[in-house]
Kinemage of the C-alpha trace (Angstrom):
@kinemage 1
@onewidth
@group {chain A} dominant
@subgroup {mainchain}
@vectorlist {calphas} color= white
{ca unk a 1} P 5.365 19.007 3.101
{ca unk a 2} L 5.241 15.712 1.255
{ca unk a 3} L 2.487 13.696 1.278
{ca unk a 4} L 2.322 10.090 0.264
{ca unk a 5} L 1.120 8.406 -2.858
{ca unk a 6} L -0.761 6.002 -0.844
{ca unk a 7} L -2.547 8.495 1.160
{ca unk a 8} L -3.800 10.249 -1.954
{ca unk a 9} L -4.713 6.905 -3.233
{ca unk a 10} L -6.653 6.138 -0.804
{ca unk a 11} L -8.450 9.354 -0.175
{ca unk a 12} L -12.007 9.504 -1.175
{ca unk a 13} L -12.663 12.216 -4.032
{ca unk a 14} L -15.390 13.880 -6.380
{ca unk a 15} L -13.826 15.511 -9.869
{ca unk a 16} L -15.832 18.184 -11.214
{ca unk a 17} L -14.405 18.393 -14.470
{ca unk a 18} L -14.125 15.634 -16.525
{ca unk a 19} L -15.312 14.694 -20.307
{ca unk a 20} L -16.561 11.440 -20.189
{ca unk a 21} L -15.592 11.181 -23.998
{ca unk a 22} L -12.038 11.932 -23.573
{ca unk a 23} L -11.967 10.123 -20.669
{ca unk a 24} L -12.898 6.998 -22.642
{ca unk a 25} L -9.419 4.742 -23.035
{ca unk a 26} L -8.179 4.718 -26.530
{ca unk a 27} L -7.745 1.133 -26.847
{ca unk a 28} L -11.593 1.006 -25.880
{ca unk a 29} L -12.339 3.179 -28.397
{ca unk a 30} L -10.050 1.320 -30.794
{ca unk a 31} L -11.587 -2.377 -29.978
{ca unk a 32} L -15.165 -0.349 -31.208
{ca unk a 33} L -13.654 1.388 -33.974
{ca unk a 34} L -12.645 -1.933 -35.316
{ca unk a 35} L -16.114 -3.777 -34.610
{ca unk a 36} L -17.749 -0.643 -36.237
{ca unk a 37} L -15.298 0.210 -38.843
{ca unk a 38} L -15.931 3.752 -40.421
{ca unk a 39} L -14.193 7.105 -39.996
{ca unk a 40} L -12.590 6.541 -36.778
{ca unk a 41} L -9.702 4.750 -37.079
{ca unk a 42} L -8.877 1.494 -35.015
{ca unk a 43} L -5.097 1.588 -35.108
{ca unk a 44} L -3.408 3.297 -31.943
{ca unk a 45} L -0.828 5.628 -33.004
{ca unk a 46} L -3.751 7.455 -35.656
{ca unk a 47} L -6.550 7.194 -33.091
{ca unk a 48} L -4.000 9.295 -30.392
{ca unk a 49} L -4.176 12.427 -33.160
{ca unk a 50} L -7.728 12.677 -32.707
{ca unk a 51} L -8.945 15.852 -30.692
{ca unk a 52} L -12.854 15.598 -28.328
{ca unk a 53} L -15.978 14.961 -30.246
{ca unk a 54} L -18.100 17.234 -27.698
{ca unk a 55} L -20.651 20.190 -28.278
{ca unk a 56} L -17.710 23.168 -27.849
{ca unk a 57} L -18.459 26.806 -28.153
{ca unk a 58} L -16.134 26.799 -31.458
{ca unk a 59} L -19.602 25.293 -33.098
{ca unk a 60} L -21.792 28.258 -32.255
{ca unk a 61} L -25.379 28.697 -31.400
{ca unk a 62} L -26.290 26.301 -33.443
{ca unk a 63} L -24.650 23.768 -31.615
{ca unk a 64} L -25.409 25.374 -28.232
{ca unk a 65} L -29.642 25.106 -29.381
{ca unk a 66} L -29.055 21.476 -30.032
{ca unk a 67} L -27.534 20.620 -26.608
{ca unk a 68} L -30.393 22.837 -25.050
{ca unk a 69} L -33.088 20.944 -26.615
{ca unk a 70} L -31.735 17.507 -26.113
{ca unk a 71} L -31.231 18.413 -22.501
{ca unk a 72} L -34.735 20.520 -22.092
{ca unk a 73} L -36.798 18.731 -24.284
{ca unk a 74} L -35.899 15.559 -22.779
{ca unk a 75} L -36.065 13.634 -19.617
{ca unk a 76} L -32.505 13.373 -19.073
{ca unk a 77} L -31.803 11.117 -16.066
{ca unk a 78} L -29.261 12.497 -13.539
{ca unk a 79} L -28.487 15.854 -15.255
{ca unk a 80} L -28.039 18.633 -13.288
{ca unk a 81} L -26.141 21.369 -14.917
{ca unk a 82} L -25.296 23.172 -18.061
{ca unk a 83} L -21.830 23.368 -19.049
{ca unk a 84} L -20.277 25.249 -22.514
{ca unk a 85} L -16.378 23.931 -23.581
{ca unk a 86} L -14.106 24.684 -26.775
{ca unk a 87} L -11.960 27.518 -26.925
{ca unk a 88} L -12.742 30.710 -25.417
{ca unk a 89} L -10.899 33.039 -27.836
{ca unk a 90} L -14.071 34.413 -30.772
{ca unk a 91} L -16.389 33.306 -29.019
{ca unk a 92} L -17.467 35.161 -26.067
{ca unk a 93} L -19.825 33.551 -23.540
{ca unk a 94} L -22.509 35.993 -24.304
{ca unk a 95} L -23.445 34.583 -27.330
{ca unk a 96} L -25.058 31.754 -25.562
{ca unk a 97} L -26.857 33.734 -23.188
{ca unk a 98} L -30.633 32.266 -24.286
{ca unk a 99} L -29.451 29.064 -23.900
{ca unk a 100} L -28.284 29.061 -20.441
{ca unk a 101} L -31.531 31.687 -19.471
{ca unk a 102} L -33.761 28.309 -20.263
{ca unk a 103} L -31.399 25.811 -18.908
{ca unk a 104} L -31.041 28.042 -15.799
{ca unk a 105} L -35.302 28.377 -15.794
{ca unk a 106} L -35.497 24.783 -16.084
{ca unk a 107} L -33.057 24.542 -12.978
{ca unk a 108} L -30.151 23.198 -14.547
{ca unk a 109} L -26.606 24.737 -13.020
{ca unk a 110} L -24.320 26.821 -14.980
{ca unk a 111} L -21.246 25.550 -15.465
{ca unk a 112} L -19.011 27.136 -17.995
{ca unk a 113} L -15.582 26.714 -19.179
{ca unk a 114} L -13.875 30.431 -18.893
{ca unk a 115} L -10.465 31.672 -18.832
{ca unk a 116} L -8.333 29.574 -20.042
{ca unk a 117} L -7.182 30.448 -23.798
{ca unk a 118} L -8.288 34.204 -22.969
{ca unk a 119} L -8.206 36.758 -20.527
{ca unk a 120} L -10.119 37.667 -16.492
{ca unk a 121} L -12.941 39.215 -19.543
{ca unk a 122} L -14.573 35.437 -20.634
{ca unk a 123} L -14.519 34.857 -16.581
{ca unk a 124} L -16.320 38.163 -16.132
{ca unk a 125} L -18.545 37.696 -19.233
{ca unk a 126} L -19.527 33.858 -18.172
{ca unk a 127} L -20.445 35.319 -14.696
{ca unk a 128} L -22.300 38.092 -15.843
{ca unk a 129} L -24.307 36.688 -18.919
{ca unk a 130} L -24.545 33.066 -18.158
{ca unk a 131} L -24.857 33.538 -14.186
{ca unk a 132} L -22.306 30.529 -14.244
{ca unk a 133} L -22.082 29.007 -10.379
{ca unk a 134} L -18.728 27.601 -11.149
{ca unk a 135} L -16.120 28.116 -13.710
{ca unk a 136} L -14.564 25.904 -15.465
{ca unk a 137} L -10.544 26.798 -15.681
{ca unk a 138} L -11.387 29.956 -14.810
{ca unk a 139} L -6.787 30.415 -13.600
{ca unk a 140} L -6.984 34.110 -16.213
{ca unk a 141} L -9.035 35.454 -13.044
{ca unk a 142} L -5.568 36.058 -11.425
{ca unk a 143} L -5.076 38.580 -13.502
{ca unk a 144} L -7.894 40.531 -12.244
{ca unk a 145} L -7.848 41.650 -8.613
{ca unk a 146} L -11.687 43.027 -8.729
{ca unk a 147} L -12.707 39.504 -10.325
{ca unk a 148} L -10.448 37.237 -7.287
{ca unk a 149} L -12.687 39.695 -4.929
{ca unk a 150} L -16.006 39.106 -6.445
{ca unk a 151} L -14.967 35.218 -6.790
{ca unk a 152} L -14.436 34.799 -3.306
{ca unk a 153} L -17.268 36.621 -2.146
{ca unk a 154} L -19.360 34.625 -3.880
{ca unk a 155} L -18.104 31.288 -3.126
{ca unk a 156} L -17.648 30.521 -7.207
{ca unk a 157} L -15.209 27.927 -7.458
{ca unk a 158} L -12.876 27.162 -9.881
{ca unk a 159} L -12.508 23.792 -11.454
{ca unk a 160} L -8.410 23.473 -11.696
{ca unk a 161} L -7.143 21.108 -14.113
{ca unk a 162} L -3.201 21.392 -13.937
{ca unk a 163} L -2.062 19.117 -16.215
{ca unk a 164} L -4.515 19.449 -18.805
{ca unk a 165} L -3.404 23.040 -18.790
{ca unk a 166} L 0.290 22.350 -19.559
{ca unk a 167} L -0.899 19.801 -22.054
{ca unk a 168} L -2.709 22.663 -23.902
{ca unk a 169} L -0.223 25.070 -23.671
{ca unk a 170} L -2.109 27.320 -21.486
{ca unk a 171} L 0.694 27.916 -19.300
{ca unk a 172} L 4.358 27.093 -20.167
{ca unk a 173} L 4.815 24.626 -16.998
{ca unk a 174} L 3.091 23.448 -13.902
{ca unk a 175} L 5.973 25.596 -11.738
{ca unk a 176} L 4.289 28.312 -13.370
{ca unk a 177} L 0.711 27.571 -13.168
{ca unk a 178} L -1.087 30.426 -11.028
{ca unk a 179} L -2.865 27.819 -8.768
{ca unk a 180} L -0.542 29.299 -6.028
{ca unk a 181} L -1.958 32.685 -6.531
{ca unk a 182} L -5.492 32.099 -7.124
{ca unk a 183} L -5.648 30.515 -3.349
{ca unk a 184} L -3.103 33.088 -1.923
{ca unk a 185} L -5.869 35.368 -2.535
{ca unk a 186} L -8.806 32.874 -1.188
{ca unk a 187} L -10.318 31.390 -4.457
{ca unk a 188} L -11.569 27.680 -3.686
{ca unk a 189} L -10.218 25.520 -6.337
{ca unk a 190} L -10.923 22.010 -6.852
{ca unk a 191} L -8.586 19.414 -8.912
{ca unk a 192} L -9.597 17.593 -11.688
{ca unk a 193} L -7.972 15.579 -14.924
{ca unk a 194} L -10.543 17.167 -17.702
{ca unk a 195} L -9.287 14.373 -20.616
{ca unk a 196} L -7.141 11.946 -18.458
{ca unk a 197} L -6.137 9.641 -20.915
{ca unk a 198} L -5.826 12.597 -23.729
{ca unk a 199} L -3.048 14.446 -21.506
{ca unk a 200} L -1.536 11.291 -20.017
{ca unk a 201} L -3.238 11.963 -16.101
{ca unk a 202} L -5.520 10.870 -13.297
{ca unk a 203} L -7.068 12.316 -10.524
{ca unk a 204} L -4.165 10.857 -7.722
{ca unk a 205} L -1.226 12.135 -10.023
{ca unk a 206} L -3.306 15.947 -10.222
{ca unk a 207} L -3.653 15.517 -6.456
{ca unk a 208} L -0.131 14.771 -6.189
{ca unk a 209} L 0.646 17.883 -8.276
{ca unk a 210} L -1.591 20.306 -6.636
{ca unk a 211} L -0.047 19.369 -3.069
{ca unk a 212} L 3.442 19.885 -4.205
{ca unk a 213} L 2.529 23.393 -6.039
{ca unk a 214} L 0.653 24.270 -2.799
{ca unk a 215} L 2.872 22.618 -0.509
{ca unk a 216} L 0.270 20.924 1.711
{ca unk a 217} L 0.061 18.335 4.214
{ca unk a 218} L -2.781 15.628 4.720
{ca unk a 219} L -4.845 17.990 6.445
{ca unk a 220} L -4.338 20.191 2.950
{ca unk a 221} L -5.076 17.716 0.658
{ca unk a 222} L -7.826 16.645 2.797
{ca unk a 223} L -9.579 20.070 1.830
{ca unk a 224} L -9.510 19.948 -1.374
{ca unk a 225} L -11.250 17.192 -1.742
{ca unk a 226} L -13.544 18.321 0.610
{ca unk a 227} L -13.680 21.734 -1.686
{ca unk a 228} L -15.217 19.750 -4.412
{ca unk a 229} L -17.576 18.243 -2.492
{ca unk a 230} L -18.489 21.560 -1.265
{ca unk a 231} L -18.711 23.412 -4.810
{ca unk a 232} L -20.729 20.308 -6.785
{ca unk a 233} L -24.257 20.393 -6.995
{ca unk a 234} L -24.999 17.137 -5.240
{ca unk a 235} L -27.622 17.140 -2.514
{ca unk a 236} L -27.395 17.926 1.327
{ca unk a 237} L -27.567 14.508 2.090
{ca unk a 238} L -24.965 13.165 -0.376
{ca unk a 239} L -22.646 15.908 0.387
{ca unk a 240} L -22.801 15.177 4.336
{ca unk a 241} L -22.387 11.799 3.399
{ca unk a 242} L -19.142 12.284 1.496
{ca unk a 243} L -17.682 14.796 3.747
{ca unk a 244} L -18.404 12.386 6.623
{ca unk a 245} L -16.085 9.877 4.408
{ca unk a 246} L -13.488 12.179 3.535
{ca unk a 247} L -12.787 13.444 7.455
{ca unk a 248} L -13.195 9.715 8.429
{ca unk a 249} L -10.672 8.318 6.001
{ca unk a 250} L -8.391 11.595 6.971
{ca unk a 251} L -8.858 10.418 10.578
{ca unk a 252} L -7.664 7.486 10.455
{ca unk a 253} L -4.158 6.156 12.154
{ca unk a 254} L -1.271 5.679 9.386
{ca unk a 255} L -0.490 1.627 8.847
């Protein structure tokens, strides 16, 4: 079922997962390397080696503390969750349990990365320890029947970033990404370009993707971006609001 480019183009849509510093263009960062000059290089081909600067779990608690305090100890305008990135493998969720306890108490969403350099156990552990809402890769939880169960009975999306994942060698090639299985079994996924310049994406091209992989129509592509609306943390209003656009763009008559 092939569905046009300028369909998807035109279709309102809310990404979930998305670091706004490796979303940043690289000649933008260039053009400030160069009016700042320092360790960041301004040339092109050198500044495309460098990986995220970020606050990933490969930094430890002392990192995680920081980001708590500068996000609890401050009135931070517009923030509403609590999210952990960086590898999964060594360094298991748990460790930054008191740090998402006080983010949670202060009524900031968990929002974890999981599953996606390890196993279904970093999903399990980011759901049990840090009471994460949604997960953030989360596609090793179709290796685990009892953890697709307790996904879908709990509504916990996962935030699906295809190309990002082939980028990173997570899986060997989009044919073989498990999105297909992970909504076979009734997991809500939502699409997103994590680092869209840094894997050579954007949202339309992932939308694209994901409606080839799942072989959907308009009416299927039309869903997911109404998933993501559905699993982000915005209010009542603003999600009525954006559903109301989604359904009325979908609606309309082809040119």
């Amino acid at each position: 079922m092939a569905v046009s480019e300028s369909f998807i183009a035109g279709l309102p849509k809310v990404e979930l997962h998305v670091h706004h510093v490796g979303s940043v263009p690289l000649r933008a960062v260039a053009e400030l390397a160069a009016r700042h000059p320092g360790t960041v290089p301004s040339d092109l081909d050198e500044l495309a080696r460098y990986f995220i600067f970020d606050v990933p779990a490969d930094f430890g608690v002392p990192a995680a503390e920081l980001t708590a305090s500068v996000a609890l100890d401050h009135d931070v305008l517009g923030l509403a969750g609590f999210g952990l990135g960086g590898t999964d493998c060594g360094f298991p969720r748990s460790m930054f349990r008191d740090q998402f306890d006080r983010a949670r108490a202060a009524g900031l969403r968990s929002v974890p990365h999981a599953g996606e350099t390890t196993g279904p156990e970093s999903v399990w552990d980011a759901l049990v320890s840090l009471g994460a809402e949604r997960i953030e890769h989360g596609i090793a939880a179709v290796g685990d029947p009892r953890l697709l169960e307790h996904l879908v009975e709990h509504k916990i999306a996962l935030d699906i970033c295809l190309t990002s994942n082939v980028a990173l060698r997570v899986v060997p090639d989009l044919d073989h990404h498990p999105i297909r299985e992970l909504v076979a079994n009734g997991v809500t996924v939502t699409i997103n370009t994590d680092d869209a310049p840094m894997v050579g994406t954007d949202l339309n091209t992932e939308y694209a993707t994901g409606a080839r992989l799942l072989d959907l129509d308009e009416q299927g592509v039309t869903e997911l971006a109404l998933a993501a609306v559905d699993a982000s943390f915005a209010s009542r209003e603003t999600k009525d609001a954006l559903r109301s656009e989604i359904n009325s763009y979908a609606a309309m008559p082809a040119p």
